[in-house]
PDB file of N, CA, C, O and CB in Angstrom:
ATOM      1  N   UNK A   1      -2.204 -46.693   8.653  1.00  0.00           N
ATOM      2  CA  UNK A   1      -2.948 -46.897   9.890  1.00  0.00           C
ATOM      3  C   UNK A   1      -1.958 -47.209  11.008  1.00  0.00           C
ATOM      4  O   UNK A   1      -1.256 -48.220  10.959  1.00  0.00           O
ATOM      5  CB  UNK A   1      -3.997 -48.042   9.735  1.00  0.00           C
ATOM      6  N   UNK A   2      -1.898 -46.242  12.125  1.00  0.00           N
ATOM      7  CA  UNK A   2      -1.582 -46.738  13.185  1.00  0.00           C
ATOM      8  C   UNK A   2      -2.377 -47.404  13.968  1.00  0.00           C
ATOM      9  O   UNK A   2      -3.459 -46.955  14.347  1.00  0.00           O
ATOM     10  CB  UNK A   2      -1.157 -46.023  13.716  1.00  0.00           C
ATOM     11  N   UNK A   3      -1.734 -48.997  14.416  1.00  0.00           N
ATOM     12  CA  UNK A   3      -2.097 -49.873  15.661  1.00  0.00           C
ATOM     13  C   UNK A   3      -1.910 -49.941  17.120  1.00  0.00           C
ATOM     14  O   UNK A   3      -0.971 -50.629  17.520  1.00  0.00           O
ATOM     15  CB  UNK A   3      -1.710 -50.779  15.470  1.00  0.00           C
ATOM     16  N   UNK A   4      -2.663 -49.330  17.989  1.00  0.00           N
ATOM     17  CA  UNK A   4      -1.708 -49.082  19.448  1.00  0.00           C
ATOM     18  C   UNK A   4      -2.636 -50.424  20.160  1.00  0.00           C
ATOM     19  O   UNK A   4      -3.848 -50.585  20.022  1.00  0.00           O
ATOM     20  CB  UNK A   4      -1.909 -47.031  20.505  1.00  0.00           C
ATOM     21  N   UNK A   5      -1.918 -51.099  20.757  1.00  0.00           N
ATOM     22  CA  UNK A   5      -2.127 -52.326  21.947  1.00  0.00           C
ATOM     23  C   UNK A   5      -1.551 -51.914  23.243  1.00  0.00           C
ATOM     24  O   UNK A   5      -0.332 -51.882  23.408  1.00  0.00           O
ATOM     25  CB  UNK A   5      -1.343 -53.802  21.560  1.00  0.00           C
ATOM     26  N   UNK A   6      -2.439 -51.581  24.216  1.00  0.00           N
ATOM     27  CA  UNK A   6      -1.358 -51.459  25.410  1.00  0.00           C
ATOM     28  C   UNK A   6      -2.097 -51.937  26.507  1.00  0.00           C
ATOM     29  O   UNK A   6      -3.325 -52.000  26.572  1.00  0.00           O
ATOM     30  CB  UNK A   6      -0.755 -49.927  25.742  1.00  0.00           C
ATOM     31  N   UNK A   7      -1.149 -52.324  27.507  1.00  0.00           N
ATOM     32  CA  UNK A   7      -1.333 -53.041  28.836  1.00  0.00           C
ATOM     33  C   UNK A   7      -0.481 -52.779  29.562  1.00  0.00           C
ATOM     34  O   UNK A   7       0.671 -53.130  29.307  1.00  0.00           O
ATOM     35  CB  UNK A   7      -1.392 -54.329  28.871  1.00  0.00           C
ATOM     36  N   UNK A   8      -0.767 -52.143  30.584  1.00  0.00           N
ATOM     37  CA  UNK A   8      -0.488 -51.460  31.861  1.00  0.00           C
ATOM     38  C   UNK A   8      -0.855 -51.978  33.060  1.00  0.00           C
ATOM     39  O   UNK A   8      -1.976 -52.484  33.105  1.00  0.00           O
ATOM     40  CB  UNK A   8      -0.995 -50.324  31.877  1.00  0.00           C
ATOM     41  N   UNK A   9       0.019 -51.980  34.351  1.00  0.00           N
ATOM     42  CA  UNK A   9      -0.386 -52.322  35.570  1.00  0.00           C
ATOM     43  C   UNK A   9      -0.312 -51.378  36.225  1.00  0.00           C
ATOM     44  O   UNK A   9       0.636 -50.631  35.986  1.00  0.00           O
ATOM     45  CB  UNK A   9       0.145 -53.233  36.116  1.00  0.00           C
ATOM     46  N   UNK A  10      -1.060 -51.087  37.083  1.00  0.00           N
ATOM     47  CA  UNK A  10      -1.000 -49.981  38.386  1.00  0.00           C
ATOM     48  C   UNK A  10      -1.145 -50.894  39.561  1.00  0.00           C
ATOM     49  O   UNK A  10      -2.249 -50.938  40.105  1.00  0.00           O
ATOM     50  CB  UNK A  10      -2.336 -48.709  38.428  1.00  0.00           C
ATOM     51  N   UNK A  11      -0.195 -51.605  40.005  1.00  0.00           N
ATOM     52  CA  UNK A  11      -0.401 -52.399  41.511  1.00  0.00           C
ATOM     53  C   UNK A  11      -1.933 -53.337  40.867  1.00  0.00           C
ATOM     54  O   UNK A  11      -2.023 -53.583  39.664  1.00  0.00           O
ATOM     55  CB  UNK A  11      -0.812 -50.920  43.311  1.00  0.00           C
ATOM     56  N   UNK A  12      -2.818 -53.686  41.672  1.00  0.00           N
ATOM     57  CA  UNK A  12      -3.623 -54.280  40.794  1.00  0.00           C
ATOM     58  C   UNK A  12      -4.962 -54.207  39.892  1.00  0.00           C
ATOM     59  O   UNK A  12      -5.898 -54.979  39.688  1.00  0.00           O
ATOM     60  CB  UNK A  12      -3.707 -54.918  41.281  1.00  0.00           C
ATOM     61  N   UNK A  13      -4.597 -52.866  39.431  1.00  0.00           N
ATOM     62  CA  UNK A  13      -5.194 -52.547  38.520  1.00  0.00           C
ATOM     63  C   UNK A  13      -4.904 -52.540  37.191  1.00  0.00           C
ATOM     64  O   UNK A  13      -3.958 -51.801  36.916  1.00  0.00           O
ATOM     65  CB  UNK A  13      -5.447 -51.754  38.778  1.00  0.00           C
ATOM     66  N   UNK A  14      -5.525 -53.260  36.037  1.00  0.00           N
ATOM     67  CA  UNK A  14      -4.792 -53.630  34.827  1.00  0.00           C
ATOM     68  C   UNK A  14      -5.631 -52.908  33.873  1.00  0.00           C
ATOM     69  O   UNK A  14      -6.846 -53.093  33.800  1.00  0.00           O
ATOM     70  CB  UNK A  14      -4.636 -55.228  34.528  1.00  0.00           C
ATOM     71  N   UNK A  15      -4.831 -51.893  32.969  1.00  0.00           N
ATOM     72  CA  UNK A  15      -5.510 -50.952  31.778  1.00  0.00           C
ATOM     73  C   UNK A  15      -4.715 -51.714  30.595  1.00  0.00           C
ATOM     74  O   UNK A  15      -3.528 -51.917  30.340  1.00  0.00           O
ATOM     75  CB  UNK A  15      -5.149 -48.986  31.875  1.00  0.00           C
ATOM     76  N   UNK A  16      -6.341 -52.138  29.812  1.00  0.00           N
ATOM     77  CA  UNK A  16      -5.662 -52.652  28.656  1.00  0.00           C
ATOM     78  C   UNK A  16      -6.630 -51.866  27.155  1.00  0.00           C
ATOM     79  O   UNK A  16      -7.817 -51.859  26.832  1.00  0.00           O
ATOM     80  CB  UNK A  16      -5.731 -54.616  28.789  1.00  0.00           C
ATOM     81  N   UNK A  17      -5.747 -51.461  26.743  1.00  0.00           N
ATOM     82  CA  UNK A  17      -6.976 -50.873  25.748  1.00  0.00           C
ATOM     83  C   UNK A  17      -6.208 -50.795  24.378  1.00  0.00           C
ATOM     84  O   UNK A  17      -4.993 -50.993  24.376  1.00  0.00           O
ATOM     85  CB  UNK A  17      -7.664 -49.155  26.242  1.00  0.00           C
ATOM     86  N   UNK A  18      -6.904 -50.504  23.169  1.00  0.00           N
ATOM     87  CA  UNK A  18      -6.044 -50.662  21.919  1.00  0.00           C
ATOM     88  C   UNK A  18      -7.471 -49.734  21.037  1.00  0.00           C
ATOM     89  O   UNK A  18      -8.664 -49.542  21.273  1.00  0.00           O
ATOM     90  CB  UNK A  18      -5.540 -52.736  21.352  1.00  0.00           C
ATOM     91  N   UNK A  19      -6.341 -49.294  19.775  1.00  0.00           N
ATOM     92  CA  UNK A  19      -7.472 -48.330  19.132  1.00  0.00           C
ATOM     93  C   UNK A  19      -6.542 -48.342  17.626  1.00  0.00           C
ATOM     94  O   UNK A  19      -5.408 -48.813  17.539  1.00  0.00           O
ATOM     95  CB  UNK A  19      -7.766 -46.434  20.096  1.00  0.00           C
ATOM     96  N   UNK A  20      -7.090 -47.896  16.823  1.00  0.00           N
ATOM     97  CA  UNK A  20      -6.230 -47.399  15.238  1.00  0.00           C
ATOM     98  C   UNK A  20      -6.470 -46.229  14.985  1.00  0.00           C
ATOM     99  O   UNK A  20      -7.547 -45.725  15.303  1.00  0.00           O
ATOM    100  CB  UNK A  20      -6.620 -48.096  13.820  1.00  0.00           C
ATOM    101  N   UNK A  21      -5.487 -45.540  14.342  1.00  0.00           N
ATOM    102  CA  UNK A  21      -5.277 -44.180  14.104  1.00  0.00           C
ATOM    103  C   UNK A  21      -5.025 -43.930  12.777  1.00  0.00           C
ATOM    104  O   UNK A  21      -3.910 -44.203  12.332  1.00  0.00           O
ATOM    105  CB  UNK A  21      -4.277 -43.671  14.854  1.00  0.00           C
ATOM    106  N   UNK A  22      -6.025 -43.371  11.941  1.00  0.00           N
ATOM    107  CA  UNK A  22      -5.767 -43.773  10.110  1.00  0.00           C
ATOM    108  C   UNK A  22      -4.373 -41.960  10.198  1.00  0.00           C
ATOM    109  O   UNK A  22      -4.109 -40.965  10.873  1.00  0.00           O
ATOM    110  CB  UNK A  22      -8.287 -43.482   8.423  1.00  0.00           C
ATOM    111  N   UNK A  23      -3.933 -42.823   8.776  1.00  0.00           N
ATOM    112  CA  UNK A  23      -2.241 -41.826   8.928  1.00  0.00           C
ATOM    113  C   UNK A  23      -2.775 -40.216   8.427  1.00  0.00           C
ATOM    114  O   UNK A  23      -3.668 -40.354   7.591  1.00  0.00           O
ATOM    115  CB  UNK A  23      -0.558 -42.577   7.387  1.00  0.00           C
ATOM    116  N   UNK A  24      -2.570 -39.209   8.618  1.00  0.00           N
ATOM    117  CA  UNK A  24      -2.486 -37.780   8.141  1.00  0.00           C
ATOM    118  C   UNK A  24      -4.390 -37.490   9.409  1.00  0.00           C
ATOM    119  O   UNK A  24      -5.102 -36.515   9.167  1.00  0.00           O
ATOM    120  CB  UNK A  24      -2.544 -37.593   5.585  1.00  0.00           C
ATOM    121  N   UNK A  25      -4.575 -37.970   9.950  1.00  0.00           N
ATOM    122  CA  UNK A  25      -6.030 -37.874  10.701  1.00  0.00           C
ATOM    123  C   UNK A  25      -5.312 -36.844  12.133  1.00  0.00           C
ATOM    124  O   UNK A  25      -4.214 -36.314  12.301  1.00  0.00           O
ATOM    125  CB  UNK A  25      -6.874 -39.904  11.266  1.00  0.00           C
ATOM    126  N   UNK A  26      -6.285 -36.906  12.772  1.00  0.00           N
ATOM    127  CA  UNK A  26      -6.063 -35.613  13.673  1.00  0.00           C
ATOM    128  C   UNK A  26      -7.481 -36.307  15.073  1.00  0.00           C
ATOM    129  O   UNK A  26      -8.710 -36.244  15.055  1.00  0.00           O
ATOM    130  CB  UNK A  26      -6.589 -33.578  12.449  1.00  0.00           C
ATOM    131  N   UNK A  27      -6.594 -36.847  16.001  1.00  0.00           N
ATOM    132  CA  UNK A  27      -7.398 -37.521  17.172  1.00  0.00           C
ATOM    133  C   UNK A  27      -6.771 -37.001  18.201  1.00  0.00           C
ATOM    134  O   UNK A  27      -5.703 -36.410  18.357  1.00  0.00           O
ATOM    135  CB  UNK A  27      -7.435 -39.094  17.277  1.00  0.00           C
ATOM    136  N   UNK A  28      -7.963 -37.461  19.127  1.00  0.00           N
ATOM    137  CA  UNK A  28      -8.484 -36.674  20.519  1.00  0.00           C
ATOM    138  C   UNK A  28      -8.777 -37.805  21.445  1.00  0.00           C
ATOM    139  O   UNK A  28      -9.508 -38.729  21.088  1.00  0.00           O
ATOM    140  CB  UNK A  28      -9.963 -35.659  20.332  1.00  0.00           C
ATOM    141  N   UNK A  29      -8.225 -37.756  22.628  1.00  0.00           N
ATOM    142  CA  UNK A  29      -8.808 -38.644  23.622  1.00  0.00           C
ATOM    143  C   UNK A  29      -9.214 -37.140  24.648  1.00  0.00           C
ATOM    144  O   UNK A  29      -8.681 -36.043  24.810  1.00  0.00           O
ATOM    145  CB  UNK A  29      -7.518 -40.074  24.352  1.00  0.00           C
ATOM    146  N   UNK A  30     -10.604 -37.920  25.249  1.00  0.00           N
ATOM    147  CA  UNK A  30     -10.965 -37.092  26.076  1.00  0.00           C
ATOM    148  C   UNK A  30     -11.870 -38.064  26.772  1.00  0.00           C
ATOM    149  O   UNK A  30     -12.342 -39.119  26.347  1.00  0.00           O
ATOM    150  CB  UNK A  30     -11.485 -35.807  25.528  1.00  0.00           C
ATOM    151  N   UNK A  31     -12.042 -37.332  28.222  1.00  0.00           N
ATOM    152  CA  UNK A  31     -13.181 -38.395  29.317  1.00  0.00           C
ATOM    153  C   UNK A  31     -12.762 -37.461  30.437  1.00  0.00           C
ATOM    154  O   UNK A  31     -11.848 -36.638  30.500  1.00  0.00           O
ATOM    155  CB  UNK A  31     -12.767 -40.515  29.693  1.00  0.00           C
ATOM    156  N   UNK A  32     -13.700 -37.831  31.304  1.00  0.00           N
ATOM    157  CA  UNK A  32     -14.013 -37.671  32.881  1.00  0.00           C
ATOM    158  C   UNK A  32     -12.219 -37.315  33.655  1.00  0.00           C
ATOM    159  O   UNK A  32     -11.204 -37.959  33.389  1.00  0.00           O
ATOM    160  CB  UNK A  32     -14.907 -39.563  33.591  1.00  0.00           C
ATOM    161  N   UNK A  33     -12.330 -36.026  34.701  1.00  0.00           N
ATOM    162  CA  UNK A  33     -10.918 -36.179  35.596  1.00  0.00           C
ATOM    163  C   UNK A  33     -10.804 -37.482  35.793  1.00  0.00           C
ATOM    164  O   UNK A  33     -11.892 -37.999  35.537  1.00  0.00           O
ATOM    165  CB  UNK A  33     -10.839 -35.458  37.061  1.00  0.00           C
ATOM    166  N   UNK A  34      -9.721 -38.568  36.249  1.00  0.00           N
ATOM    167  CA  UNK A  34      -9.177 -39.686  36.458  1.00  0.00           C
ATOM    168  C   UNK A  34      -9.168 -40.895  35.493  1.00  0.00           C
ATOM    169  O   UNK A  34      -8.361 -41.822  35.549  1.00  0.00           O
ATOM    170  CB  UNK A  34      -9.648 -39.975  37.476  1.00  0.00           C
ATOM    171  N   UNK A  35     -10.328 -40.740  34.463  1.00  0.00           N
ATOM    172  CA  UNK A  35     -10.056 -41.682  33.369  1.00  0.00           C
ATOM    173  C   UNK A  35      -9.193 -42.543  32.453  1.00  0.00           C
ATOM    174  O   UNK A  35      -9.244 -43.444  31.615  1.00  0.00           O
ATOM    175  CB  UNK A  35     -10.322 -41.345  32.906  1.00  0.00           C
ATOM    176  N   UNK A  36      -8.436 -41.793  33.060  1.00  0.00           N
ATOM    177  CA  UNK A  36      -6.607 -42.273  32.520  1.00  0.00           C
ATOM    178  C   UNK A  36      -6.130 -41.683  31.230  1.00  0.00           C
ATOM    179  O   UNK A  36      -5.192 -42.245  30.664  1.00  0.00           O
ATOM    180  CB  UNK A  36      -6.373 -44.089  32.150  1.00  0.00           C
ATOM    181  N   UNK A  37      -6.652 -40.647  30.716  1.00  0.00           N
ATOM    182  CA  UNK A  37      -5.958 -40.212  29.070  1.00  0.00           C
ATOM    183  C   UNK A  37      -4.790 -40.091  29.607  1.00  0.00           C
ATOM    184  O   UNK A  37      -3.833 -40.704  29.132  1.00  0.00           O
ATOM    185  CB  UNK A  37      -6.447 -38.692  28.093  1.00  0.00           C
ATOM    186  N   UNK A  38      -4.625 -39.031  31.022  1.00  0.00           N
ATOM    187  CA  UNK A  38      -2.505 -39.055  30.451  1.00  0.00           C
ATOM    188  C   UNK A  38      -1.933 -40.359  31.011  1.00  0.00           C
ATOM    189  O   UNK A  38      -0.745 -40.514  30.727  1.00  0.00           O
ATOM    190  CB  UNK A  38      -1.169 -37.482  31.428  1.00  0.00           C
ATOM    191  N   UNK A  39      -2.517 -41.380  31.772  1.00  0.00           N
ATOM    192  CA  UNK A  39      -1.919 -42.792  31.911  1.00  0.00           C
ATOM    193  C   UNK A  39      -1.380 -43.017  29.974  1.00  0.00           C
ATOM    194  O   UNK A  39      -0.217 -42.943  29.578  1.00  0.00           O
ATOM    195  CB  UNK A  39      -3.483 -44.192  32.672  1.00  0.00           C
ATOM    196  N   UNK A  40      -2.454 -43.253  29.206  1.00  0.00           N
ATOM    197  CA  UNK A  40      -3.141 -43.521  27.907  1.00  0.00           C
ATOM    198  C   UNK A  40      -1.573 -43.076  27.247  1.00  0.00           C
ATOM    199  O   UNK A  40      -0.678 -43.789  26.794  1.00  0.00           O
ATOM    200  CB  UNK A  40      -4.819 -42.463  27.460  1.00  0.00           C
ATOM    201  N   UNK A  41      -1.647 -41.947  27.369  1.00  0.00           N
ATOM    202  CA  UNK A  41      -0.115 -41.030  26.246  1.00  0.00           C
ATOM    203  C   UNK A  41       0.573 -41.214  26.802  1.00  0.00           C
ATOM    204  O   UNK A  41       1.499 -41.518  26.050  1.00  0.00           O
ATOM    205  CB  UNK A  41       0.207 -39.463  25.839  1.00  0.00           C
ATOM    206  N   UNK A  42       1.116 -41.315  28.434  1.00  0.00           N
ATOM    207  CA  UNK A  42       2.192 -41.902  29.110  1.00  0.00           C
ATOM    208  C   UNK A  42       2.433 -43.441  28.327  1.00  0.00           C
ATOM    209  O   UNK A  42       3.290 -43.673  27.474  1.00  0.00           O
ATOM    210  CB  UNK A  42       1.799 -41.990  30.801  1.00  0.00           C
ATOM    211  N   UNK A  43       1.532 -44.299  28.817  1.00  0.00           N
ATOM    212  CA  UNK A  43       2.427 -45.554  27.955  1.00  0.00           C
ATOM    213  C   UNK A  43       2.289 -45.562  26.589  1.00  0.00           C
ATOM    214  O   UNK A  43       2.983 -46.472  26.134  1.00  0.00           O
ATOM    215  CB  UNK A  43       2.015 -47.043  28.309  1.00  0.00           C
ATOM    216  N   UNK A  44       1.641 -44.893  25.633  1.00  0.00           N
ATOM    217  CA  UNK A  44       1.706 -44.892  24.561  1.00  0.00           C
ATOM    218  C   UNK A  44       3.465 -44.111  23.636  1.00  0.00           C
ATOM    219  O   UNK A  44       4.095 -44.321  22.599  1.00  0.00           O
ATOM    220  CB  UNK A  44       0.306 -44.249  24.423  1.00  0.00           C
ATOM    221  N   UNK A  45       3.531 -43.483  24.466  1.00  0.00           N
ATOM    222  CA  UNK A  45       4.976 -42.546  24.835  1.00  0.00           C
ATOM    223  C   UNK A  45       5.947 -43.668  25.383  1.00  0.00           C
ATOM    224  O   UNK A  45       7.058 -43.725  24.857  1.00  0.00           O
ATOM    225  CB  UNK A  45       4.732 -41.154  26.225  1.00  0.00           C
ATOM    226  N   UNK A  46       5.648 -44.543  26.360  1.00  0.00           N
ATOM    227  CA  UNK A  46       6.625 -45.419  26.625  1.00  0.00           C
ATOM    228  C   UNK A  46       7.414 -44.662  27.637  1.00  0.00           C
ATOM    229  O   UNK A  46       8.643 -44.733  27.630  1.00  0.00           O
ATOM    230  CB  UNK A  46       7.386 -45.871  25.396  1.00  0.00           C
ATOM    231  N   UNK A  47       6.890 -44.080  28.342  1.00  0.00           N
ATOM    232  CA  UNK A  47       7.127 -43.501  29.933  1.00  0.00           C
ATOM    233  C   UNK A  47       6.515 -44.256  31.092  1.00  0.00           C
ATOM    234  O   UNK A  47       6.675 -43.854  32.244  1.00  0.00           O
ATOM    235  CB  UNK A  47       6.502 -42.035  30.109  1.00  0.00           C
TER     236      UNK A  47
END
């Protein structure tokens, strides 16, 4: 199982979100234009 915890600032806006990812599985983030998925893989990436 992967554990992701993350917390992000955008000036003062704070994205904090966390999820598990069971190992050999195959996931999807998806939502609305501006929702933040590529914020989401940006800090999950550590960019």
């Amino acid at each position: 199982v992967l554990s992701v915890n993350i917390t992000k600032a955008f000036g003062s806006f704070r994205l904090e979100t966390q999820f598990e990812v069971e190992e050999g599985s195959i996931t999807a983030i998806f939502g609305k234009s501006g929702a933040g998925k590529t914020s989401t893989i940006n800090a999950i990436a550590g960019l």
